[in-house]
N, CA and C atoms as an extended XYZ file, in Angstrom:
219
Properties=species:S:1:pos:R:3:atomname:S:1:resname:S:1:resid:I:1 pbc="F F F"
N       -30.931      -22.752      -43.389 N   UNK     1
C       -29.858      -21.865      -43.034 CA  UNK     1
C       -29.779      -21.654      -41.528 C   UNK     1
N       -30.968      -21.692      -40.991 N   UNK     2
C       -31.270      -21.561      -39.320 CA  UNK     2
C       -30.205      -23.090      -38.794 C   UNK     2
N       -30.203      -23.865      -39.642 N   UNK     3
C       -29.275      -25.394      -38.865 CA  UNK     3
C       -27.895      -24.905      -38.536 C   UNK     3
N       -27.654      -24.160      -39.855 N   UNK     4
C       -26.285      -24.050      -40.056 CA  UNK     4
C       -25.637      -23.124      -38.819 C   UNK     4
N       -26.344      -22.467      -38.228 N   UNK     5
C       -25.981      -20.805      -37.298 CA  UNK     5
C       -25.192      -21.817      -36.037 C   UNK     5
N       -26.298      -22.578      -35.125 N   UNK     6
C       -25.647      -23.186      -34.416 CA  UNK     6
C       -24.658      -23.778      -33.994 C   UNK     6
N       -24.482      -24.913      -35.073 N   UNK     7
C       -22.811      -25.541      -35.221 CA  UNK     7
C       -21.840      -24.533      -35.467 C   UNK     7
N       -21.691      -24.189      -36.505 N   UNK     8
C       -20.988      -22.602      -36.749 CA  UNK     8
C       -20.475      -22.164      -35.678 C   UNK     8
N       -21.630      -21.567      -34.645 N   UNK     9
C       -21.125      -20.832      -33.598 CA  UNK     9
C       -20.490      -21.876      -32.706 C   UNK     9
N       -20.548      -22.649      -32.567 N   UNK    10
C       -19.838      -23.700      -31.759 CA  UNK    10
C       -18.725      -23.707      -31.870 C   UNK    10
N       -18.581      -24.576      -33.216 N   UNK    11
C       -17.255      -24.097      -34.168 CA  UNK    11
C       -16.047      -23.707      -33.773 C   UNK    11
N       -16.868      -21.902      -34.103 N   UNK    12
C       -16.081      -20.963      -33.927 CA  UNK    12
C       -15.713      -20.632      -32.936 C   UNK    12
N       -16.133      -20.829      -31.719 N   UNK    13
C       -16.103      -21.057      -30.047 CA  UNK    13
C       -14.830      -21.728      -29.907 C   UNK    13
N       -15.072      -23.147      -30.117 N   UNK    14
C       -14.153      -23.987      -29.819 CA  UNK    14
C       -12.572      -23.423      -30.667 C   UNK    14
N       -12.958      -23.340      -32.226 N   UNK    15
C       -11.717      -22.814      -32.811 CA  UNK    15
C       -10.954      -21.543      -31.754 C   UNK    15
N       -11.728      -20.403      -31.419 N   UNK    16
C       -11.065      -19.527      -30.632 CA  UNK    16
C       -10.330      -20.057      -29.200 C   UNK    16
N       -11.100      -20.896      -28.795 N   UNK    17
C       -10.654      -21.476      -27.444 CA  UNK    17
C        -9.134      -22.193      -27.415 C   UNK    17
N        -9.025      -22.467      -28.596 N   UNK    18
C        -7.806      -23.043      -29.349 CA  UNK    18
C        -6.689      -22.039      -29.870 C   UNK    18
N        -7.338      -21.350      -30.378 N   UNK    19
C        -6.428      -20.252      -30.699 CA  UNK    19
C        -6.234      -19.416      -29.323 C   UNK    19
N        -6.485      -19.134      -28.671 N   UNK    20
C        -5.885      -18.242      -27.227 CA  UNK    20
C        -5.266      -19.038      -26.789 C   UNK    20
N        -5.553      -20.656      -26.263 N   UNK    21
C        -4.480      -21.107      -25.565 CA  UNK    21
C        -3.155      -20.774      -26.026 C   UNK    21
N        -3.369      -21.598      -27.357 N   UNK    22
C        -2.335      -21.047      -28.506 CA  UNK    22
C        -1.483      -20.147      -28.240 C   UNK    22
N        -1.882      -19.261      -28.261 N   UNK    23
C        -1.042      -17.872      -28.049 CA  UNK    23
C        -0.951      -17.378      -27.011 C   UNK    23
N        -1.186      -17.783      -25.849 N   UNK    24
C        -0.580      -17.645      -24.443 CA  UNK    24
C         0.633      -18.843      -24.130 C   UNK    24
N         0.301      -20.171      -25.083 N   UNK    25
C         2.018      -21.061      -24.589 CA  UNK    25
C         2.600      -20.159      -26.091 C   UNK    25
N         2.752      -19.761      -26.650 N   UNK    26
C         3.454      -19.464      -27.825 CA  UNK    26
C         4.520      -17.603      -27.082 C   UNK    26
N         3.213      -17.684      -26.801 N   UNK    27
C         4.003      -15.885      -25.557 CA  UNK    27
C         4.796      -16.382      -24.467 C   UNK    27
N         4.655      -17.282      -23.970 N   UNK    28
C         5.461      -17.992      -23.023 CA  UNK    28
C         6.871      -18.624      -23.228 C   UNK    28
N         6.564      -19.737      -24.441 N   UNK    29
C         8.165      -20.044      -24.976 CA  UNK    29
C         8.792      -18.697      -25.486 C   UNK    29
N         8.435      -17.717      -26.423 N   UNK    30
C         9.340      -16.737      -26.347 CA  UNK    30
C        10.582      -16.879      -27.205 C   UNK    30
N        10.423      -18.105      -28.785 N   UNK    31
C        11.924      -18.148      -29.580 CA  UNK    31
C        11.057      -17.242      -30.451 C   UNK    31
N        12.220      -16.907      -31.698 N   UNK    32
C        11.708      -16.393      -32.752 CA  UNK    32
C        11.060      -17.074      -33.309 C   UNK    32
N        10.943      -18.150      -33.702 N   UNK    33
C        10.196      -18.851      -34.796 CA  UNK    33
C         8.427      -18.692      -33.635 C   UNK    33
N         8.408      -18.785      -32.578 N   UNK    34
C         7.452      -18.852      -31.532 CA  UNK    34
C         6.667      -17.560      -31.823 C   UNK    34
N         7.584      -16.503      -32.075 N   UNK    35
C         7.146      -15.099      -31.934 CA  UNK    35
C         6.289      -15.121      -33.549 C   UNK    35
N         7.182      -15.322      -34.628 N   UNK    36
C         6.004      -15.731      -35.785 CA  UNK    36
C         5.012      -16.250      -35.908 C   UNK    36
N         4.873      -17.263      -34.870 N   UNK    37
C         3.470      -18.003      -34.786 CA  UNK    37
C         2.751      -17.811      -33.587 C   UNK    37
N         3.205      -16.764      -33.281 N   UNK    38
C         2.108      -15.995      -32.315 CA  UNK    38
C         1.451      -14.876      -33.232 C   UNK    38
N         2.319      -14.359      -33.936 N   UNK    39
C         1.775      -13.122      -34.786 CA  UNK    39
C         0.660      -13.833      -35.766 C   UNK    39
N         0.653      -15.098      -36.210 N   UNK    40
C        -0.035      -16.065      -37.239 CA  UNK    40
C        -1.642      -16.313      -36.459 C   UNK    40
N        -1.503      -16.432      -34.948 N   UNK    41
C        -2.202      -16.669      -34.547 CA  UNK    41
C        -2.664      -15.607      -34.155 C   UNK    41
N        -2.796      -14.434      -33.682 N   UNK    42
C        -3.338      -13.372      -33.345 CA  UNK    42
C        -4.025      -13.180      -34.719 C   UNK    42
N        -3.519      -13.273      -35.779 N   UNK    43
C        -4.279      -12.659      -37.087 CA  UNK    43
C        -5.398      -13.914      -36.974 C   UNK    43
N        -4.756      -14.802      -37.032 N   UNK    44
C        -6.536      -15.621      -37.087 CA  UNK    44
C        -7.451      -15.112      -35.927 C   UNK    44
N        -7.073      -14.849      -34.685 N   UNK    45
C        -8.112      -14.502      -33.322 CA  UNK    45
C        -8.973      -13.221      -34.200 C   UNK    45
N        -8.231      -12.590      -35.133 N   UNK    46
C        -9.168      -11.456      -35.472 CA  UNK    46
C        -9.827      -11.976      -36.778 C   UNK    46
N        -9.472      -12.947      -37.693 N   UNK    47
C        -9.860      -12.453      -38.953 CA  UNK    47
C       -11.146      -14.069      -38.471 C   UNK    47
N       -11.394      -14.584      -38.051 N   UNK    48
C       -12.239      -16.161      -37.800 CA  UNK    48
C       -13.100      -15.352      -37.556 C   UNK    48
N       -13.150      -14.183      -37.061 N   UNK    49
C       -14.907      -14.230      -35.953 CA  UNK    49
C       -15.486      -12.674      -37.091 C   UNK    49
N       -14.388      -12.230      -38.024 N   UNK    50
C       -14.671      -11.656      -38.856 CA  UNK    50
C       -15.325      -12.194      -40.139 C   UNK    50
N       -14.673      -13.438      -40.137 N   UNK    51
C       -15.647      -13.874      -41.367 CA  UNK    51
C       -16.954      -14.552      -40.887 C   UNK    51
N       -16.831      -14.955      -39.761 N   UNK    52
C       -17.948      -15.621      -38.701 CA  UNK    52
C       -19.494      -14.501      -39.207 C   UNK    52
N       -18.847      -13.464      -38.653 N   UNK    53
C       -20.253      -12.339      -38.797 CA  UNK    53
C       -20.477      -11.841      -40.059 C   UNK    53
N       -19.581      -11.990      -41.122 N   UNK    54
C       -19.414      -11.942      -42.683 CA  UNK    54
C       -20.448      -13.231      -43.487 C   UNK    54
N       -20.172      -13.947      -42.665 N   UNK    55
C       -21.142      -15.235      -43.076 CA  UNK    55
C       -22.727      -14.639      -42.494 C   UNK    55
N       -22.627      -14.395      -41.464 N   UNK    56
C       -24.113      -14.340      -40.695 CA  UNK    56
C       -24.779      -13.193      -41.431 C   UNK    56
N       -24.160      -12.205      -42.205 N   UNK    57
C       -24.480      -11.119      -42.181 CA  UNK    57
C       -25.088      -11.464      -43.871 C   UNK    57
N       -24.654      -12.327      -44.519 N   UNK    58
C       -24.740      -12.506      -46.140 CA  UNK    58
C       -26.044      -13.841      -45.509 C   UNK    58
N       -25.878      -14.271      -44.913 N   UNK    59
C       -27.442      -15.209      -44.571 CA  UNK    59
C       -28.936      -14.486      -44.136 C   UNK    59
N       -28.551      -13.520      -43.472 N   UNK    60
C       -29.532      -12.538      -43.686 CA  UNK    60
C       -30.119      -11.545      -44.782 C   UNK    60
N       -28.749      -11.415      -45.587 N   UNK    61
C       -29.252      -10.781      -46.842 CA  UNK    61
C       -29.652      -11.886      -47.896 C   UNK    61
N       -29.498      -13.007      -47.657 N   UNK    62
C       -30.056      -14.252      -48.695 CA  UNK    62
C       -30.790      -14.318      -48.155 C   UNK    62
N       -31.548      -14.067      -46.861 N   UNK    63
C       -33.040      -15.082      -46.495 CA  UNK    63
C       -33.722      -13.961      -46.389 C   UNK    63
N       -33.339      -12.329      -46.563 N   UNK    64
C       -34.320      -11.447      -46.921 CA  UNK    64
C       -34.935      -11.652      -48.137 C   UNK    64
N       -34.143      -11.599      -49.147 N   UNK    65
C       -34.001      -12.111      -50.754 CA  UNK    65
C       -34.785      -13.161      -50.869 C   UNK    65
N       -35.195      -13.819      -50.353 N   UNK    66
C       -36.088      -15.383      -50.511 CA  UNK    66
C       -36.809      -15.399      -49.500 C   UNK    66
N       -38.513      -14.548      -49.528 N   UNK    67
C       -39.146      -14.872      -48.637 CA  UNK    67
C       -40.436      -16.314      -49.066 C   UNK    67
N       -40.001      -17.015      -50.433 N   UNK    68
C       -39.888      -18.363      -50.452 CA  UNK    68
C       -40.140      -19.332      -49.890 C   UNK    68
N       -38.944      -19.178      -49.293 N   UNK    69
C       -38.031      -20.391      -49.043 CA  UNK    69
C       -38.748      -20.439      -47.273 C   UNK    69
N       -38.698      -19.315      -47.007 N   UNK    70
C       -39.253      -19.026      -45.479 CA  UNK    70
C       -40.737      -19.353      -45.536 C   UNK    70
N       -41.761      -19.963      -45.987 N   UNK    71
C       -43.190      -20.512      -46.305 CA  UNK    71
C       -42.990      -21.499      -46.210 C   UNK    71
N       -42.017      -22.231      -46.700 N   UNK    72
C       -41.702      -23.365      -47.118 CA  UNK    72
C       -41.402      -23.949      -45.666 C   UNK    72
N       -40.777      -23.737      -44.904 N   UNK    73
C       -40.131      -24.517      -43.767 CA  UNK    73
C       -41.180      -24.196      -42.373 C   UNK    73
C-alpha cells in the first residue's frame, strides 16, 4: 500500500496542474458553453484531492486493521 501513495500523489499533482491551467484559458475565452466548463472544472479542483485524502485516509484505517500484513513486508 506504501507503493501505491507515491504515484497517486504524482498523479494527482499532475491531474491538478491540468485542471488550473484549464480553468484559467476557460476564464479567459469567456462563451457560455466555456463558462459551463469552467464550473465542471472547478468541481473537479475540489472534489480530486478530496477523494485523494479519502483514499489515504481508508489506507490507514486498513493497515491499522492488518498489523499482519505489516511483519510481512
Amino acid at each position: 500500500m506504501e507503493r501505491l501513495k507515491r504515484p497517486l500523489a504524482i498523479l494527482c499533482l499532475i491531474l491538478m496542474g491540468i485542471l488550473i491551467v484549464g480553468a484559467v484559458v476557460l476564464a479567459l475565452i469567456g462563451t457560455e458553453r466555456s463558462a459551463r466548463l469552467l464550473m465542471a472544472d472547478l468541481f473537479c479542483l475540489i472534489v480530486i484531492p478530496v477523494a485523494f485524502y479519502g483514499y489515504q485516509m481508508l489506507m490507514n484505517v486498513m493497515k491499522k486493521k492488518n498489523p499482519e500484513e505489516e511483519k510481512k513486508d
